[in-house]
PyMOL Python script that loads the backbone (N, CA, C, O; Angstrom):
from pymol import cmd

cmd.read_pdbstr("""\
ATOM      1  N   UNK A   1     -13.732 -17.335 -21.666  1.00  0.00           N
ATOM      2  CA  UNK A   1     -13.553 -16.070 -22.374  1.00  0.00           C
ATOM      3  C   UNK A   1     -12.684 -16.313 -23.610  1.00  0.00           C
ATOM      4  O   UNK A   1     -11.682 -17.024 -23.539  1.00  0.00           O
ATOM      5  N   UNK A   2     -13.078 -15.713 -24.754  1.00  0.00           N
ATOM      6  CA  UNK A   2     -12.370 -15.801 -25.748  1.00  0.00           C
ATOM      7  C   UNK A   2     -11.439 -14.626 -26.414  1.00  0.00           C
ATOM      8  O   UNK A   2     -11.794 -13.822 -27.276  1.00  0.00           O
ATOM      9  N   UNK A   3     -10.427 -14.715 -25.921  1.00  0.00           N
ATOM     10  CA  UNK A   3      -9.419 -13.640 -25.933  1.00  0.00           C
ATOM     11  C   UNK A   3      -9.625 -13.073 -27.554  1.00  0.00           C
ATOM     12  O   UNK A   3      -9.608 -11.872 -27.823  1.00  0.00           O
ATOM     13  N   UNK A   4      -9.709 -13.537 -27.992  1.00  0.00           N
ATOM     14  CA  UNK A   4      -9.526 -13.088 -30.073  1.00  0.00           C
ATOM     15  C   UNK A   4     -10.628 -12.544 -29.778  1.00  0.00           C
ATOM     16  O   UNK A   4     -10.525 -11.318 -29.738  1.00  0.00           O
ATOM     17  N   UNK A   5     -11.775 -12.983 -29.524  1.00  0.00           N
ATOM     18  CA  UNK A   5     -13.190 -11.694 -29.642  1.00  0.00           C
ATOM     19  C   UNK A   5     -12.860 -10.108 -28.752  1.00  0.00           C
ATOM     20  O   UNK A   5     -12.715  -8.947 -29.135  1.00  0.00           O
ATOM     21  N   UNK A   6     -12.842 -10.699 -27.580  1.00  0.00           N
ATOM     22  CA  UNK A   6     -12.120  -9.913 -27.043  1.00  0.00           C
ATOM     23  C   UNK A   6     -11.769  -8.646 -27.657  1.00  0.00           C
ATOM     24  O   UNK A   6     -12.376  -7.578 -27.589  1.00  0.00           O
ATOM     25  N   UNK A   7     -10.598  -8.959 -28.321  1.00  0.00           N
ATOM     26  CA  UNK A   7      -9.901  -8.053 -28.496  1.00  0.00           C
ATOM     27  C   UNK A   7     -10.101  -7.504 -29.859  1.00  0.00           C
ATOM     28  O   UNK A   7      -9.431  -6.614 -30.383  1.00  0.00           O
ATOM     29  N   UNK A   8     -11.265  -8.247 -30.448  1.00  0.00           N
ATOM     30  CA  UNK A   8     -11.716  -7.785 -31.828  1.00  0.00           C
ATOM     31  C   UNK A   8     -13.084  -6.799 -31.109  1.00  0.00           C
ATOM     32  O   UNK A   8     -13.724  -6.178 -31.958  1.00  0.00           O
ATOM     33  N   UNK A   9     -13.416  -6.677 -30.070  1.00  0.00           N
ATOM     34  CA  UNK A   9     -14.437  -5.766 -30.108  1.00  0.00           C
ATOM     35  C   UNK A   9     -13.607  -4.443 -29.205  1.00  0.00           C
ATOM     36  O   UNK A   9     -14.184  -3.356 -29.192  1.00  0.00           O
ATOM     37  N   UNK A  10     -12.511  -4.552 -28.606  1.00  0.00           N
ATOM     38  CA  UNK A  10     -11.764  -3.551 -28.341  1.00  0.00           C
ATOM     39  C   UNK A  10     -10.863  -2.561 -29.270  1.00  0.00           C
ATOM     40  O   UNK A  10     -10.150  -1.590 -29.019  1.00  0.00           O
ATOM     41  N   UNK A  11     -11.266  -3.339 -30.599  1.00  0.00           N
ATOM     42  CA  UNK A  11     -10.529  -2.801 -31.655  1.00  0.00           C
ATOM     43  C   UNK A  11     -11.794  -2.031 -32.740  1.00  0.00           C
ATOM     44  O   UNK A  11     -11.720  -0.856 -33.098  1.00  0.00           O
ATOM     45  N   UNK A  12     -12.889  -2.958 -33.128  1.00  0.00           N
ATOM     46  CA  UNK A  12     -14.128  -1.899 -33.050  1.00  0.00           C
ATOM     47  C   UNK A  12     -14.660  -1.150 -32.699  1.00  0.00           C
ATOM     48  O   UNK A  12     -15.395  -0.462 -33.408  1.00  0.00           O
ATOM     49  N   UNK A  13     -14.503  -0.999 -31.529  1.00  0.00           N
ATOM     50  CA  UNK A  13     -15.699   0.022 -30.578  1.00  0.00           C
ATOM     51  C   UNK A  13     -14.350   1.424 -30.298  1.00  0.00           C
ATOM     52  O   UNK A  13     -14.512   2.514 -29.749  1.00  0.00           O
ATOM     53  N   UNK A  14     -13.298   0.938 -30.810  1.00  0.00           N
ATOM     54  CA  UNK A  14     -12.024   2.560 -30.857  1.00  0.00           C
ATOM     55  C   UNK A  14     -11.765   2.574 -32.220  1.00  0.00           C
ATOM     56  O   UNK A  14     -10.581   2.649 -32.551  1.00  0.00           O
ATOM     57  N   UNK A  15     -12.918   2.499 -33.387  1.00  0.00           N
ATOM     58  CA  UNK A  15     -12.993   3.080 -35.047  1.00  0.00           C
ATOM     59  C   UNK A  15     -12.202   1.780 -35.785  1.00  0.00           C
ATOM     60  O   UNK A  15     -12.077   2.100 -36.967  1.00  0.00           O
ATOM     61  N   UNK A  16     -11.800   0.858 -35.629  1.00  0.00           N
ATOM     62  CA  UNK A  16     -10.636  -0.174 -36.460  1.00  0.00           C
ATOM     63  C   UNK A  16     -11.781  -1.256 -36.895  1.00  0.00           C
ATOM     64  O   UNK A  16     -12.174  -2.178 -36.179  1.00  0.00           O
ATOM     65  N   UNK A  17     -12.170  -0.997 -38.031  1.00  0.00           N
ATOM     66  CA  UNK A  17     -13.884  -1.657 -38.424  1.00  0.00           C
ATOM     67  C   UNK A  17     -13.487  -2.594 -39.336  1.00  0.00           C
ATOM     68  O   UNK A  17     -14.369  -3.338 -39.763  1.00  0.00           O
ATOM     69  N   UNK A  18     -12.134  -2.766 -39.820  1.00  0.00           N
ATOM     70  CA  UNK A  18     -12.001  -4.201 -40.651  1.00  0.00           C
ATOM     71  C   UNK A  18     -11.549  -5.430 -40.059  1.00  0.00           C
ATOM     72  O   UNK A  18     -10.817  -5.432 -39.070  1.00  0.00           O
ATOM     73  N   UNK A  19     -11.962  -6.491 -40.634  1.00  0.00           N
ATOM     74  CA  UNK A  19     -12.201  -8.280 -40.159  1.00  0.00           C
ATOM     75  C   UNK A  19     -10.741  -8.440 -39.434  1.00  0.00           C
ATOM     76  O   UNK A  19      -9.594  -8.222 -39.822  1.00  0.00           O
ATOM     77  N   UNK A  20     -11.113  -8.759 -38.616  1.00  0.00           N
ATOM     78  CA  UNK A  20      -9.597  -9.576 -37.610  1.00  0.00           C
ATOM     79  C   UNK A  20      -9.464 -10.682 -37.656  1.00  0.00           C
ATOM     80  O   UNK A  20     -10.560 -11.235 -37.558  1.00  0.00           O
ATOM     81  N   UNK A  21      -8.581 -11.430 -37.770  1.00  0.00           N
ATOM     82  CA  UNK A  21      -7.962 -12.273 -37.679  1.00  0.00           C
ATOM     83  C   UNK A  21      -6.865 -12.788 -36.809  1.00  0.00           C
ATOM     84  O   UNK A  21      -5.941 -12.001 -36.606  1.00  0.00           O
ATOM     85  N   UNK A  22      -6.801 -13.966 -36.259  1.00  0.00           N
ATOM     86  CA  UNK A  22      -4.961 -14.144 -35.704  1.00  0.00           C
ATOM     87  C   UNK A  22      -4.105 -13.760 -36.446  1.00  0.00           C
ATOM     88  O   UNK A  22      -3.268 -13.022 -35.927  1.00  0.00           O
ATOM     89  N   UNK A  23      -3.956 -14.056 -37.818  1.00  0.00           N
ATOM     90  CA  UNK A  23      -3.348 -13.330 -38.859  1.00  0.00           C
ATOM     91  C   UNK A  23      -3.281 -12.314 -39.229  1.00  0.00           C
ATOM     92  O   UNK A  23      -2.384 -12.050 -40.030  1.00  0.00           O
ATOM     93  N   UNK A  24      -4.209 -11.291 -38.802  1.00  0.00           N
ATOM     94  CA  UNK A  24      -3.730  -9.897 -39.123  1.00  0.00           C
ATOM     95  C   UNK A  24      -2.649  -8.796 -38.362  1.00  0.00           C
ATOM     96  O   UNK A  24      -2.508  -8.677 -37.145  1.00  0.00           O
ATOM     97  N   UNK A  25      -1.993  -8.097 -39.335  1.00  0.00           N
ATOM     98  CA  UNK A  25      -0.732  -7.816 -38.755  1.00  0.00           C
ATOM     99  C   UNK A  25      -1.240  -6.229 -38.465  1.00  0.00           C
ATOM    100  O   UNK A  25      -2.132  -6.018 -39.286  1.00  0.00           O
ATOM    101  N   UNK A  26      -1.085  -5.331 -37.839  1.00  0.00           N
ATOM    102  CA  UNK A  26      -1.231  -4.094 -37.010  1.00  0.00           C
ATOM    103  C   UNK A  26      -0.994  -3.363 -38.515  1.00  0.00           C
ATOM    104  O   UNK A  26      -1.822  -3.039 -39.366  1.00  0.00           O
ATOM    105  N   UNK A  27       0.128  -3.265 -38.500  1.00  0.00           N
ATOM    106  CA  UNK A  27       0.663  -2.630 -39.404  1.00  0.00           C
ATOM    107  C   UNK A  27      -0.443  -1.872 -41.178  1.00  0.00           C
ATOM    108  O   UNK A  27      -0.558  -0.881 -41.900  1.00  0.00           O
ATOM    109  N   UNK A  28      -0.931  -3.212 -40.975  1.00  0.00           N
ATOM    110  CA  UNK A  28      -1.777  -3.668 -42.230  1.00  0.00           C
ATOM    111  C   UNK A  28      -2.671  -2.536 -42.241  1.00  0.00           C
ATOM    112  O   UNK A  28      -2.624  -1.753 -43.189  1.00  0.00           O
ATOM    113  N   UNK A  29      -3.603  -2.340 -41.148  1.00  0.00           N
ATOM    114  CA  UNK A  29      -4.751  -2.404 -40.633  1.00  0.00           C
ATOM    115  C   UNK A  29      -4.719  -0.684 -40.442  1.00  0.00           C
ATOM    116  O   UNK A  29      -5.714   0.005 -40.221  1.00  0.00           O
ATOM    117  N   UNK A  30      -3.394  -0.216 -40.579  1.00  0.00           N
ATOM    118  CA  UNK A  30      -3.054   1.349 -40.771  1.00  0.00           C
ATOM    119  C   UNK A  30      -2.711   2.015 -39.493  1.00  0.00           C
ATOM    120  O   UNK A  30      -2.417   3.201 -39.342  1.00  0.00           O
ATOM    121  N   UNK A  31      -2.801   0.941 -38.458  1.00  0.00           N
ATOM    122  CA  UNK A  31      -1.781   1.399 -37.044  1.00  0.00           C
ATOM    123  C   UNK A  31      -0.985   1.578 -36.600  1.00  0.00           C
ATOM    124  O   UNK A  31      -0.507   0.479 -36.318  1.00  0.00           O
ATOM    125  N   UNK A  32      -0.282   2.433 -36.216  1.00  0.00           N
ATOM    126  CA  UNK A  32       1.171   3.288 -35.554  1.00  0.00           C
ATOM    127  C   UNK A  32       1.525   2.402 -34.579  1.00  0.00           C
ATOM    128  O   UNK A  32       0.914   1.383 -34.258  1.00  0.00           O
ATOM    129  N   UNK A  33       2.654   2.882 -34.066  1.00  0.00           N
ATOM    130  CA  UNK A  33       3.283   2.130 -32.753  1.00  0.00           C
ATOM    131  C   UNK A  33       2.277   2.395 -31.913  1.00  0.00           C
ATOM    132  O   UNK A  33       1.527   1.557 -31.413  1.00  0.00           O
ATOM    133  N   UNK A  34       2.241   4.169 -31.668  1.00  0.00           N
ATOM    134  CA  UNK A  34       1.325   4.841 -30.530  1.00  0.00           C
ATOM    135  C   UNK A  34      -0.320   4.091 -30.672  1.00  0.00           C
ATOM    136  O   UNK A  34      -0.626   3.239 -29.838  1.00  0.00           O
ATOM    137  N   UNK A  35      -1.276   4.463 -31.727  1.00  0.00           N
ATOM    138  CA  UNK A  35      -1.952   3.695 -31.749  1.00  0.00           C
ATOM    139  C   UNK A  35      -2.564   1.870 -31.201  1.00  0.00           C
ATOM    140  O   UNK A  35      -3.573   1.220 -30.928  1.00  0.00           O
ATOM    141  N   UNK A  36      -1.370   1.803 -31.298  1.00  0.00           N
ATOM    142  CA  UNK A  36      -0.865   0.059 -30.782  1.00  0.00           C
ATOM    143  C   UNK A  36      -1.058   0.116 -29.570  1.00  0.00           C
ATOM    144  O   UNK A  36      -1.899  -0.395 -28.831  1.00  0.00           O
ATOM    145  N   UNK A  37       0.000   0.947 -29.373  1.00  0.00           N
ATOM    146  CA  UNK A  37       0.305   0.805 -27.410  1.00  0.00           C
ATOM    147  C   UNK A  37      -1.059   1.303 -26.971  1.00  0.00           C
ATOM    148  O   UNK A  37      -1.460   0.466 -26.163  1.00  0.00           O
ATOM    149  N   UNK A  38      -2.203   2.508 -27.148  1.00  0.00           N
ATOM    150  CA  UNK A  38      -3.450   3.056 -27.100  1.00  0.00           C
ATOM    151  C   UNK A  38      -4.612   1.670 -26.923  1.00  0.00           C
ATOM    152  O   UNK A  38      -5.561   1.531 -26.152  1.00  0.00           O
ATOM    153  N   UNK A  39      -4.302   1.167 -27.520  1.00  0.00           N
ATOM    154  CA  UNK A  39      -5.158  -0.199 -27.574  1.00  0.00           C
ATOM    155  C   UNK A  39      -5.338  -0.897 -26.883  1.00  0.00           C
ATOM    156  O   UNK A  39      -6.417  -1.198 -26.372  1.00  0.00           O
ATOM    157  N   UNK A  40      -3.724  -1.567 -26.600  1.00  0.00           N
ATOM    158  CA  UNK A  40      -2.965  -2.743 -25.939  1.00  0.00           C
ATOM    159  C   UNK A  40      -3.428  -2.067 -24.077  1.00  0.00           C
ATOM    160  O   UNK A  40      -3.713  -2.800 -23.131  1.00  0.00           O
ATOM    161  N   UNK A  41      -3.377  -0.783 -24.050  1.00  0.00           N
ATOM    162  CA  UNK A  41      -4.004  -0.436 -22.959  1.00  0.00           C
ATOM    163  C   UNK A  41      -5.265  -0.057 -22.577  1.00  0.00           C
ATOM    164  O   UNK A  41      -5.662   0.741 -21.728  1.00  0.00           O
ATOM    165  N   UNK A  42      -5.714  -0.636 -23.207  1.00  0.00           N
ATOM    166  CA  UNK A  42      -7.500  -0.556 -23.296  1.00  0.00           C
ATOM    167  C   UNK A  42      -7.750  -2.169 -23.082  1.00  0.00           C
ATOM    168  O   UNK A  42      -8.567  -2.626 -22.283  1.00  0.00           O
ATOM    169  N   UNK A  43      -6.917  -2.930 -23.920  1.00  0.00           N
ATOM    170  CA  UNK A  43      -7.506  -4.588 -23.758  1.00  0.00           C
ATOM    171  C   UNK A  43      -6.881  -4.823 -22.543  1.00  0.00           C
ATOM    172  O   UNK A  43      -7.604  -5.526 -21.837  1.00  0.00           O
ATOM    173  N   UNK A  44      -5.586  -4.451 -21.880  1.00  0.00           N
ATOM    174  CA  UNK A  44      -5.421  -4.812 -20.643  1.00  0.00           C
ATOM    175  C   UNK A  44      -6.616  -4.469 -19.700  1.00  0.00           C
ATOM    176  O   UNK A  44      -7.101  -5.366 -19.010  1.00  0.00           O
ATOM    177  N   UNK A  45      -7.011  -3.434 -19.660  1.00  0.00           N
ATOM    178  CA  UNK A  45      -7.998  -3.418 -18.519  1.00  0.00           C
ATOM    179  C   UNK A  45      -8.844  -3.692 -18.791  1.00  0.00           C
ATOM    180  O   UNK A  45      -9.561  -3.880 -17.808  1.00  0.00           O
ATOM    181  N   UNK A  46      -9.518  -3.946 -20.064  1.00  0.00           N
ATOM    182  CA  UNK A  46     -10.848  -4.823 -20.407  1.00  0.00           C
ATOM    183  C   UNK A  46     -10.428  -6.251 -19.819  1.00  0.00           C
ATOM    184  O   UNK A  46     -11.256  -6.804 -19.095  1.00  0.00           O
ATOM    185  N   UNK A  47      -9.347  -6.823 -20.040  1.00  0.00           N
ATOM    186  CA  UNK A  47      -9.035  -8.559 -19.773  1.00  0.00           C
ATOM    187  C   UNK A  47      -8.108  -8.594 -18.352  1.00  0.00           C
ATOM    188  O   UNK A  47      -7.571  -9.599 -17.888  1.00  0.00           O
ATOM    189  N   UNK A  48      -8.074  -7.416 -17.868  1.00  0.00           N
ATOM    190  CA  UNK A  48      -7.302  -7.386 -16.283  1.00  0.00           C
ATOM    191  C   UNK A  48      -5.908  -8.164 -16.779  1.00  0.00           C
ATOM    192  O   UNK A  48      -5.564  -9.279 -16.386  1.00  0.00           O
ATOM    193  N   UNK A  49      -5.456  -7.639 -17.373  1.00  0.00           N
ATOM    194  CA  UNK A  49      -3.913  -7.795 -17.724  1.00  0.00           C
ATOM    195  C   UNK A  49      -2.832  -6.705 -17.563  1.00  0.00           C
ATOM    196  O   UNK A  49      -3.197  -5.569 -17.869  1.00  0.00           O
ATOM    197  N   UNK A  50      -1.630  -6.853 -17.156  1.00  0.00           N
ATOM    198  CA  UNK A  50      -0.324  -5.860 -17.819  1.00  0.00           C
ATOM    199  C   UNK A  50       0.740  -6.892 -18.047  1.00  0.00           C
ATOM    200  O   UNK A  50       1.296  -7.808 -17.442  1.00  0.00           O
ATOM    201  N   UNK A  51       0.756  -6.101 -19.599  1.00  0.00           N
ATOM    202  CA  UNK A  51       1.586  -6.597 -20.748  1.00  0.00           C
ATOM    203  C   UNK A  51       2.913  -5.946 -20.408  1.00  0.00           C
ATOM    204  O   UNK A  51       2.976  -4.724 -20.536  1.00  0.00           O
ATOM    205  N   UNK A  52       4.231  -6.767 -19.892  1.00  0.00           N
ATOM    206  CA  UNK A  52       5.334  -6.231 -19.470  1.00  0.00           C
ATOM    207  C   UNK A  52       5.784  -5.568 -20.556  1.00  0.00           C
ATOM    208  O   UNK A  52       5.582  -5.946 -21.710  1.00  0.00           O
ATOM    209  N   UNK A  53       6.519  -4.382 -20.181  1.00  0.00           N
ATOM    210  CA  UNK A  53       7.077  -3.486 -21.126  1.00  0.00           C
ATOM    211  C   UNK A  53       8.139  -4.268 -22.677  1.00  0.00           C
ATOM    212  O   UNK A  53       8.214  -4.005 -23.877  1.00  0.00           O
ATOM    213  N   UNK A  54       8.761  -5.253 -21.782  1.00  0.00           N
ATOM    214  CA  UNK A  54      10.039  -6.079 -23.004  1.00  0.00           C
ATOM    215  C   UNK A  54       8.889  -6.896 -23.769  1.00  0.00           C
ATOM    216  O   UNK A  54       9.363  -7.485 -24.741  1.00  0.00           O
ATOM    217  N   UNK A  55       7.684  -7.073 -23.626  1.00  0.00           N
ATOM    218  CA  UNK A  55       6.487  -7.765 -24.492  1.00  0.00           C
ATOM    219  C   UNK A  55       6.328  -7.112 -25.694  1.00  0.00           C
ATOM    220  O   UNK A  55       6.539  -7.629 -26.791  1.00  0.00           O
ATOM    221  N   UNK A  56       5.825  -5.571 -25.434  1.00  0.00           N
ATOM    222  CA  UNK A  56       5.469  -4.675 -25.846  1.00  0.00           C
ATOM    223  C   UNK A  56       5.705  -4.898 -27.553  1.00  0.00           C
ATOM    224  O   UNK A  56       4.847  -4.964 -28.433  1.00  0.00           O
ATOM    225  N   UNK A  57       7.256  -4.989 -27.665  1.00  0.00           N
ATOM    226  CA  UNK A  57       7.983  -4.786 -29.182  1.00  0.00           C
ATOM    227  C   UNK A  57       7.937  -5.765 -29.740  1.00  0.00           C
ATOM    228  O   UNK A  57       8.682  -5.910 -30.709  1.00  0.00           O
ATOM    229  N   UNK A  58       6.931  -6.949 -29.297  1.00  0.00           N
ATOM    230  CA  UNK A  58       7.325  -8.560 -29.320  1.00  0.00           C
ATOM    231  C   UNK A  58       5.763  -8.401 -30.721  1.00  0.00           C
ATOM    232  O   UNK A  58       5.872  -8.921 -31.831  1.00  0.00           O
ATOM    233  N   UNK A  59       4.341  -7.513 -30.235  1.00  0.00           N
ATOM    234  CA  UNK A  59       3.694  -7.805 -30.526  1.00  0.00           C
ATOM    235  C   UNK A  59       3.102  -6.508 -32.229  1.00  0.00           C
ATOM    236  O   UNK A  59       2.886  -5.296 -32.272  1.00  0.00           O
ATOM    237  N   UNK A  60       3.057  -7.534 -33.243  1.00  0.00           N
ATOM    238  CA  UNK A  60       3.311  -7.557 -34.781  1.00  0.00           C
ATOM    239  C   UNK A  60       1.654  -7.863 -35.262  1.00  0.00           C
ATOM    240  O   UNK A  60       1.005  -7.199 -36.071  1.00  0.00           O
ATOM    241  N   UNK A  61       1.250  -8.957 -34.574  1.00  0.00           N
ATOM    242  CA  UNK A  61      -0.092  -9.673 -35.093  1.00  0.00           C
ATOM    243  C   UNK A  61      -1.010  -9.459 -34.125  1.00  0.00           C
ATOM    244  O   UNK A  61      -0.775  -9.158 -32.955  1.00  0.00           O
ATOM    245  N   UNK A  62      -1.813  -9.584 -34.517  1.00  0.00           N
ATOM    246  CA  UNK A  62      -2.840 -10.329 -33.120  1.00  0.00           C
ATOM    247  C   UNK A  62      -2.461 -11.560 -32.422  1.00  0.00           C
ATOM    248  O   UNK A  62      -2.203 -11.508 -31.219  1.00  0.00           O
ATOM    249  N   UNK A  63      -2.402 -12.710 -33.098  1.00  0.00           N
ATOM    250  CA  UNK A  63      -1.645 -13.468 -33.013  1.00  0.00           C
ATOM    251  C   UNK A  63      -0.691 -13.531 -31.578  1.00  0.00           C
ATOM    252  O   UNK A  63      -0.643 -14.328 -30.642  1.00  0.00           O
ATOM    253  N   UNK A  64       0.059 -12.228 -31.922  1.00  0.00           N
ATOM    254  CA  UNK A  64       0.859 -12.065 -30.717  1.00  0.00           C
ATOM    255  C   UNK A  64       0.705 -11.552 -29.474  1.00  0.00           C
ATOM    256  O   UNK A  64       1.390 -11.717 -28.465  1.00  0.00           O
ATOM    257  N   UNK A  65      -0.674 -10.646 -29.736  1.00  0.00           N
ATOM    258  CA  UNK A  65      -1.216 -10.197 -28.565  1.00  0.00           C
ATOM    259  C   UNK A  65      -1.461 -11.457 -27.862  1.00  0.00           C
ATOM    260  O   UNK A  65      -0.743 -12.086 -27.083  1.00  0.00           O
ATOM    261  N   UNK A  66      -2.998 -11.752 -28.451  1.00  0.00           N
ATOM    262  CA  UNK A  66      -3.291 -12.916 -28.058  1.00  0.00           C
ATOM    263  C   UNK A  66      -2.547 -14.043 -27.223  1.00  0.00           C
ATOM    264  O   UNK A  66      -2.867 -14.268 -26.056  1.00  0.00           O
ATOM    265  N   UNK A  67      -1.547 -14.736 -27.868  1.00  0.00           N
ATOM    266  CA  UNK A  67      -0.615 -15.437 -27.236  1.00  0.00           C
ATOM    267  C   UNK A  67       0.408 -14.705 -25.942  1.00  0.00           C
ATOM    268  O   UNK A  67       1.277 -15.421 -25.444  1.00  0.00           O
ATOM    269  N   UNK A  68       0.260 -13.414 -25.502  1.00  0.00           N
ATOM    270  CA  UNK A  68       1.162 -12.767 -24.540  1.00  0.00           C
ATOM    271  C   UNK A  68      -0.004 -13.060 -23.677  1.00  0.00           C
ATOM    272  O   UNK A  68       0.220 -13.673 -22.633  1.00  0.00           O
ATOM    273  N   UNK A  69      -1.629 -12.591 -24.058  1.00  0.00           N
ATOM    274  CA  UNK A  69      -2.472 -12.306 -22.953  1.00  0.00           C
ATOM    275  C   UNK A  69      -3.167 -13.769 -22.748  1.00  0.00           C
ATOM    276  O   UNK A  69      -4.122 -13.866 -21.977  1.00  0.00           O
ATOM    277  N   UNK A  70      -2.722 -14.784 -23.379  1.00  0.00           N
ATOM    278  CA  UNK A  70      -2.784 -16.030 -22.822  1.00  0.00           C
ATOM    279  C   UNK A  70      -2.065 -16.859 -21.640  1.00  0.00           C
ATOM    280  O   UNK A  70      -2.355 -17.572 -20.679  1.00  0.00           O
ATOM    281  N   UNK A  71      -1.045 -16.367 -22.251  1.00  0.00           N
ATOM    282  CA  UNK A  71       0.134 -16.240 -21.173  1.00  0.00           C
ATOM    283  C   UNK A  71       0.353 -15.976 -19.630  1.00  0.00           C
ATOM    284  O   UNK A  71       1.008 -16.548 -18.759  1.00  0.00           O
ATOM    285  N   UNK A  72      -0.554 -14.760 -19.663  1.00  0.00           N
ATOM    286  CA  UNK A  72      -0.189 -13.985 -18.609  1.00  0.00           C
ATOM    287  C   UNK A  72      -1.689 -14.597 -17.774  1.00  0.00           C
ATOM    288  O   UNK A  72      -1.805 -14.430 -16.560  1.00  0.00           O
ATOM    289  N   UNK A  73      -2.712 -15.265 -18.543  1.00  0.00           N
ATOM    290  CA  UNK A  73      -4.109 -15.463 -17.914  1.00  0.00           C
ATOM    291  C   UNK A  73      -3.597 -16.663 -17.178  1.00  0.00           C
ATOM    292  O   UNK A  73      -4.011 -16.679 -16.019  1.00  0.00           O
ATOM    293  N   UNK A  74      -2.636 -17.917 -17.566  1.00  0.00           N
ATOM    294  CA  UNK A  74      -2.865 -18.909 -17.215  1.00  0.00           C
ATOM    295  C   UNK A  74      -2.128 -18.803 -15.400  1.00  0.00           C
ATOM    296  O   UNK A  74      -2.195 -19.775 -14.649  1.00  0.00           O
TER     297      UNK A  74
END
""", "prot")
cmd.dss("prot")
cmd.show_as("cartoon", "prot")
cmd.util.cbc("prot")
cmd.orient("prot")
């Protein structure tokens, strides 16, 4: 499974229609905190994850998602 697709079609299919990257930062992309967290709980149960709460403020990029929900897979 490839976590970056992943989470690039969990970010399409809830209206967020521009190119992702590991490099792209939330912020950029015109997303709120709330928005964020809205998401981040949508890819958990798409990828059977929970992202501990002290994670939460950690994640800026994809990048960082990514690398938490790598984390938590291994």
């Amino acid at each position: 499974m490839n976590i970056l697709e992943e989470i690039k079609k969990v970010f399409h299919e809830n209206g967020i229609k521009q190119n992702i990257t590991m490099d792209t930062v939330f912020k950029d992309l015109g997303i709120d905190s709330l928005d964020l967290m809205d998401l981040v709980i949508i890819a958990e149960k798409k990828l059977n994850v929970r992202i501990p709460d002290d994670k939460l403020m950690d994640i800026n990029k994809v990048s960082d998602l990514v690398a938490i929900i790598e984390e938590l897979k291994k």
